[in-house]
N, CA and C atoms as a LAMMPS dump frame, in Angstrom:
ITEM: TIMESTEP
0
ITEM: NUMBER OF ATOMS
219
ITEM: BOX BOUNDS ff ff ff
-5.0000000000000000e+02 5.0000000000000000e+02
-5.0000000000000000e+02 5.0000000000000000e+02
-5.0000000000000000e+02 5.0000000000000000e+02
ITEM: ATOMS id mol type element x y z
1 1 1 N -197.265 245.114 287.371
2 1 2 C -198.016 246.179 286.767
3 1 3 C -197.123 246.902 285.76
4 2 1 N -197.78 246.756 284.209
5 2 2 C -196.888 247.942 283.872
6 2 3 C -197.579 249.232 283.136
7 3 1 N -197.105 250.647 283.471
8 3 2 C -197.801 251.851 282.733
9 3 3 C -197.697 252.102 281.226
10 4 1 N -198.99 252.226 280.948
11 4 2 C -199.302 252.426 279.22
12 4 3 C -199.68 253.672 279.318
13 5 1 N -199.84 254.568 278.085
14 5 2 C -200.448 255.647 278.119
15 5 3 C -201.969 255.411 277.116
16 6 1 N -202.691 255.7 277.209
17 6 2 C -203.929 256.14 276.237
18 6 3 C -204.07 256.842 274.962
19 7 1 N -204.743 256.892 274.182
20 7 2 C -204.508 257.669 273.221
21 7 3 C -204.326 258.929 273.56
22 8 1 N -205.504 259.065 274.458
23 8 2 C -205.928 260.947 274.696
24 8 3 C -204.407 261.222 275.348
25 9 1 N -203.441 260.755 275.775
26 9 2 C -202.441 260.886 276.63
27 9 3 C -202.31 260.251 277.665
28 10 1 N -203.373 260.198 278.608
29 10 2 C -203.391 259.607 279.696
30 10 3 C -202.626 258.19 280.45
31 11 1 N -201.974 258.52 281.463
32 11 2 C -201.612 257.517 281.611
33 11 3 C -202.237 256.753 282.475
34 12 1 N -202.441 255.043 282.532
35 12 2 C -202.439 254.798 283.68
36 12 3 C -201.886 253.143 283.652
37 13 1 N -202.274 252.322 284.999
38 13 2 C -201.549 251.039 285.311
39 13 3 C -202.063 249.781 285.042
40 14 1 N -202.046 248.978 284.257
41 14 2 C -202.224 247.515 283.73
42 14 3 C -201.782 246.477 284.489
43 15 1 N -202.719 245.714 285.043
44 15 2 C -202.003 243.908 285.273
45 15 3 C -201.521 243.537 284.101
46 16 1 N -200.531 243.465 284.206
47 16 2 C -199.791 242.339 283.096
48 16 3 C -200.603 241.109 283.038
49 17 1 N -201.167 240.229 284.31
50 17 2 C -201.291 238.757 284.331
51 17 3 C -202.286 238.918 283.323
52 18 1 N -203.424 239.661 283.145
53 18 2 C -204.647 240.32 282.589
54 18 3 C -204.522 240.228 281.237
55 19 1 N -203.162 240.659 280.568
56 19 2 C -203.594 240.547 279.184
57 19 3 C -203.368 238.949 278.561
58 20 1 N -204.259 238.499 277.454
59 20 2 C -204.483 237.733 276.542
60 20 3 C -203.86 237.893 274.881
61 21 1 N -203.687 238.877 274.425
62 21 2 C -203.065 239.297 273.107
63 21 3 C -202.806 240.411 272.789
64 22 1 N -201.74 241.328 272.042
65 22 2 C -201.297 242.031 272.036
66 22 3 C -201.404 242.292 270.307
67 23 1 N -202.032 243.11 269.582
68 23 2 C -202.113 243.241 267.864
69 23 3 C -201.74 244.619 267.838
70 24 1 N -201.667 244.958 266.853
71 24 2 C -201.507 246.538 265.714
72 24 3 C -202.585 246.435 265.006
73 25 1 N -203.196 247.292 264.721
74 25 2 C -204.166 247.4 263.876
75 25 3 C -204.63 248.968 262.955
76 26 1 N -203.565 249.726 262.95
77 26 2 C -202.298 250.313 263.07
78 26 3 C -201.891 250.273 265.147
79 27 1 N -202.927 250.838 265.282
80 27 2 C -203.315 251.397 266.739
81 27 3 C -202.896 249.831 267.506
82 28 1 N -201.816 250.219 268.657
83 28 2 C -202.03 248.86 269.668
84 28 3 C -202.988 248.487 270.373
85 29 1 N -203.28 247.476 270.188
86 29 2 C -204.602 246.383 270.88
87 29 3 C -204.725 245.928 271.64
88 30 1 N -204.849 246.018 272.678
89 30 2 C -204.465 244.843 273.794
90 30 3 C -205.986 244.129 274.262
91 31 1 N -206.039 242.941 274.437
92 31 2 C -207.104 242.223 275.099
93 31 3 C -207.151 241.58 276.122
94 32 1 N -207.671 241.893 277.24
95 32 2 C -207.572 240.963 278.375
96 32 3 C -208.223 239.803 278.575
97 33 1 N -207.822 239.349 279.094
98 33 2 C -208.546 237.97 279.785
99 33 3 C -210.06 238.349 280.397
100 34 1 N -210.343 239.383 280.209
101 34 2 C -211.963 239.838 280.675
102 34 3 C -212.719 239.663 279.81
103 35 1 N -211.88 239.854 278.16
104 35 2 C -212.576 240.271 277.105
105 35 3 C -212.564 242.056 276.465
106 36 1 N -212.522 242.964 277.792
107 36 2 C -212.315 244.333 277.329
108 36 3 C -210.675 244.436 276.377
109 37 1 N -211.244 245.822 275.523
110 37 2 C -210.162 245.966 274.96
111 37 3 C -209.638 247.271 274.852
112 38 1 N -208.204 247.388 275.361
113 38 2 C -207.618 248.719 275.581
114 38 3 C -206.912 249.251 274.371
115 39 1 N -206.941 250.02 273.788
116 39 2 C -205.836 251.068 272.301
117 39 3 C -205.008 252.014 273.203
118 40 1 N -203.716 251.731 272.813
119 40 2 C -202.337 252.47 273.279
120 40 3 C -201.193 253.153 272.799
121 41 1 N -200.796 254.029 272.726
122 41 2 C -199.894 254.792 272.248
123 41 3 C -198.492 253.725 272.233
124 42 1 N -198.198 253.275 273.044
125 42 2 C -197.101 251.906 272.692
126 42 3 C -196.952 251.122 271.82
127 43 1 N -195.707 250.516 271.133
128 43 2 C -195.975 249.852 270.156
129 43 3 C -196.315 248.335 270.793
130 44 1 N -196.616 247.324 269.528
131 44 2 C -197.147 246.14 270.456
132 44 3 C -195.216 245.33 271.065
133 45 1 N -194.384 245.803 269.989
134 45 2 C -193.048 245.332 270.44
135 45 3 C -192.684 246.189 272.046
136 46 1 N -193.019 246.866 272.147
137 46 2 C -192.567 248.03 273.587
138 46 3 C -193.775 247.461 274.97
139 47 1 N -195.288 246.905 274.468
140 47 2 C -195.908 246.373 275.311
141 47 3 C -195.689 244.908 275.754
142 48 1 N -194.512 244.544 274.498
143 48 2 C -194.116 242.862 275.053
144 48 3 C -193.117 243.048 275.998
145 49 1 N -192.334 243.845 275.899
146 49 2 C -191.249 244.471 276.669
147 49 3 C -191.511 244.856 278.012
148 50 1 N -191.93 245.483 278.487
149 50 2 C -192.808 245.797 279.505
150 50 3 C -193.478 244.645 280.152
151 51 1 N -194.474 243.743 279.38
152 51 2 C -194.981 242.633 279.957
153 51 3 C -193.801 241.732 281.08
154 52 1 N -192.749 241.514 279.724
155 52 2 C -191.861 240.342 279.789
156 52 3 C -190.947 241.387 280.689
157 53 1 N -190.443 242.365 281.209
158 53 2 C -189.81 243.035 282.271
159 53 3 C -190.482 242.284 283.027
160 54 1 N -192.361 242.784 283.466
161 54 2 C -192.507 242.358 284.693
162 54 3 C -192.743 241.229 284.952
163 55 1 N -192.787 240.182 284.469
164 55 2 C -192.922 238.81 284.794
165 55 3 C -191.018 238.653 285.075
166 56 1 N -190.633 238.907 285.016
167 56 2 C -188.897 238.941 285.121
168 56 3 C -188.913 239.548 286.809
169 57 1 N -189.507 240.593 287.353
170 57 2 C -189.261 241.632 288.164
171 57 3 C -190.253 240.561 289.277
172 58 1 N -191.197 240.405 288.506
173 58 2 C -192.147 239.475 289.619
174 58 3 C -191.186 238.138 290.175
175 59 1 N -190.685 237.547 289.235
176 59 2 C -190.257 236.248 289.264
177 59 3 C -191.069 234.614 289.038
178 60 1 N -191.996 235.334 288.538
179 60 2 C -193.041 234.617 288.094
180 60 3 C -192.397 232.983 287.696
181 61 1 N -191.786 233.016 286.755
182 61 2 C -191.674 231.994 285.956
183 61 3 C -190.381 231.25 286.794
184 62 1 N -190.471 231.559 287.981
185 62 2 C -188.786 231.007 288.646
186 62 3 C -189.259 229.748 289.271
187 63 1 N -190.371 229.408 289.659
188 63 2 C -190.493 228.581 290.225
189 63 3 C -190.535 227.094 289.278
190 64 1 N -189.663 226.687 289.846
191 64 2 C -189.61 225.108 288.794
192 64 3 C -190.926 224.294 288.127
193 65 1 N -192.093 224.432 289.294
194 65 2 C -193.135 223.635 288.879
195 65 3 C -193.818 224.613 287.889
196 66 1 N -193.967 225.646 287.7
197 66 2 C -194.233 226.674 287.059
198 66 3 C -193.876 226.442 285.311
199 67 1 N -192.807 226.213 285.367
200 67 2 C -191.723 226.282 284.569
201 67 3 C -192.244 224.486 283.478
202 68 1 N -192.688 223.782 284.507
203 68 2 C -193.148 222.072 284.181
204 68 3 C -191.722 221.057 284.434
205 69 1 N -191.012 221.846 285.541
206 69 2 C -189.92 220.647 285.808
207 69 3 C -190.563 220.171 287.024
208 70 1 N -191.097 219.335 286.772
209 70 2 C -191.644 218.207 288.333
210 70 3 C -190.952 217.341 289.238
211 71 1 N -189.35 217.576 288.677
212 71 2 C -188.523 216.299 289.362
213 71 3 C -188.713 216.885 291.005
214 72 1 N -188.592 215.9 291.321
215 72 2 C -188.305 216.131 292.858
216 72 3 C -187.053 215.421 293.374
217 73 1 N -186.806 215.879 294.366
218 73 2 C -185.066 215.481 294.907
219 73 3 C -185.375 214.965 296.056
């Protein structure tokens, strides 16, 4: 999960797995995999950051088959 704020200020908490693309348009864009679309006071470089923290924090990408190494031992 990581916290964005809203325009109005507000903050609140995002699935990372959820988003699909990240634009400027000046305003950051984000689109989920639902189709809804959120505008954020973050830049889209500070929401990749954040993403890519938590896939790091999760450990998401650690698992080998994950990753597309299939060897087996």
């Amino acid at each position: 999960m990581i916290e964005l704020t809203r325009l109005n200020g507000k903050k609140f908490t995002l699935n990372a797995l959820y988003i699909e693309t990240v634009e400027s348009f000046p305003d950051t864009t984000i689109t989920l995999t639902t189709g809804t679309k959120m505008i954020v006071r973050e830049s889209e470089e500070m929401v990749r950051e954040l993403a890519a923290r938590f896939f790091r924090d999760v450990q998401l990408l650690s698992n080998p088959y994950l990753r597309g190494e299939n060897h087996e031992e």
